[in-house]
C-alpha positions as CSV (number, residue, x, y, z in Angstrom):
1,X,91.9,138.6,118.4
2,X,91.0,135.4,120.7
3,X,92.8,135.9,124.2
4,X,94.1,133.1,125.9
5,X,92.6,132.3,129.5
6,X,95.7,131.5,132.1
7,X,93.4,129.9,134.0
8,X,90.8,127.6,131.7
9,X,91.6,126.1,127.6
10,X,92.7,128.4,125.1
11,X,89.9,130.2,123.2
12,X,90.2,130.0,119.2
13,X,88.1,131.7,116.6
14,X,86.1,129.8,114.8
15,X,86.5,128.9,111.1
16,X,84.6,130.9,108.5
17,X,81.4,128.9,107.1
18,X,82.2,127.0,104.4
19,X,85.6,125.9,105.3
20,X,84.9,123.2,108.5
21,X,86.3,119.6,107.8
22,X,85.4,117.5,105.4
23,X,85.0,114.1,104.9
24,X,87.5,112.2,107.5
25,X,88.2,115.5,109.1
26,X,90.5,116.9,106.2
27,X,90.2,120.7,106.0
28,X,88.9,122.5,102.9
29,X,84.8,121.4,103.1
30,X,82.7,119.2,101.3
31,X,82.9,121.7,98.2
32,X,86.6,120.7,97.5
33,X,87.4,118.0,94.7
34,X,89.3,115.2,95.3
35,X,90.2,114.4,91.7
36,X,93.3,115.6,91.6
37,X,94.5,113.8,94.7
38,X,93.3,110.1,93.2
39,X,95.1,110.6,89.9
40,X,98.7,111.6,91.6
41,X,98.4,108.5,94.0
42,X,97.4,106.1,91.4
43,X,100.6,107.3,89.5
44,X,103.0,107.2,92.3
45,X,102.0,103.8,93.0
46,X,102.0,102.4,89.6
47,X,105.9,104.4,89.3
48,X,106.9,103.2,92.4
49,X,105.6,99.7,92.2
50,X,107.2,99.5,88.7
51,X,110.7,100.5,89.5
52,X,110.7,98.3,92.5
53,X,109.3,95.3,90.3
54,X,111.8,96.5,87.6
55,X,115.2,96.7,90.0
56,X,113.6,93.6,91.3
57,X,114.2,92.2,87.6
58,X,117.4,93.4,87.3
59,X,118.7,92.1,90.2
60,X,117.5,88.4,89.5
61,X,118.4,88.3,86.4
62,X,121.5,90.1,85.7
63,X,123.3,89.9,89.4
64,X,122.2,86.5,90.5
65,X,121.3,84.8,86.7
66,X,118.1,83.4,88.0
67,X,114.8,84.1,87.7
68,X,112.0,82.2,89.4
69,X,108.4,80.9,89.9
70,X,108.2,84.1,92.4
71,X,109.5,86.4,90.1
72,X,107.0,86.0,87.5
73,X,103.9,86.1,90.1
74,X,104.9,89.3,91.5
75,X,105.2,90.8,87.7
76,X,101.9,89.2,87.4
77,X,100.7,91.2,90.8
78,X,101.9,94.5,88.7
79,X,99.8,93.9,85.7
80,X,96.8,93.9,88.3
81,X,98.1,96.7,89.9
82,X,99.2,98.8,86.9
83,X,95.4,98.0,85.8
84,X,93.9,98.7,89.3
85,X,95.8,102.3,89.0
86,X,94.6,102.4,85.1
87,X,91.4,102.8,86.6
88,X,91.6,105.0,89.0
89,X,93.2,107.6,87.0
90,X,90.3,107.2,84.3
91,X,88.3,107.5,86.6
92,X,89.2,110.3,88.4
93,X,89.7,112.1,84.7
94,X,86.1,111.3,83.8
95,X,84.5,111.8,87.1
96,X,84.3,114.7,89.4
97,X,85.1,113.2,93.2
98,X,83.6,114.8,95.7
């Protein structure tokens, strides 16, 4: 075990080989896949841009009674988006990302 100096830094062990930082700095080394990572953040953003879009929706049209030019642009912006996130996740599925 790695004793710590009073009077100079602390001393640490290093990591065994194989497991330094990978790319940015994230643990886990370059043999670690980030497949799995890209397909759960293309979903969340598709869900969460949806139900925000959606409430977004609801709100103009059944509280206020109004829907405008704006309204349709930014369901317009989610089609690109929903598409955007479409292919990530197919290609995350059909590619291994290293």
């Amino acid at each position: 075990m790695a004793e710590n100096n009073s009077t100079g830094p602390p001393i640490f062990i290093p990591p065994p080989p194989g497991s330094g930082p990978g790319p940015l700095g994230i643990p886990g080394g370059t043999d670690r896949s980030y497949q799995v990572d890209i397909i759960v953040c293309a979903v969340l953003t598709a869900v969460i841009g949806a139900v925000f879009v959606g409430l977004r929706f609801y709100a103009r049209r059944i509280v206020v009674n109004v829907l405008g030019w704006e309204d349709w642009l930014i369901l317009t912006s989610l089609v690109f988006s929903l598409s955007l996130s479409l292919s990530l996740i197919t290609a995350g599925c059909l590619c291994d990302v290293m």
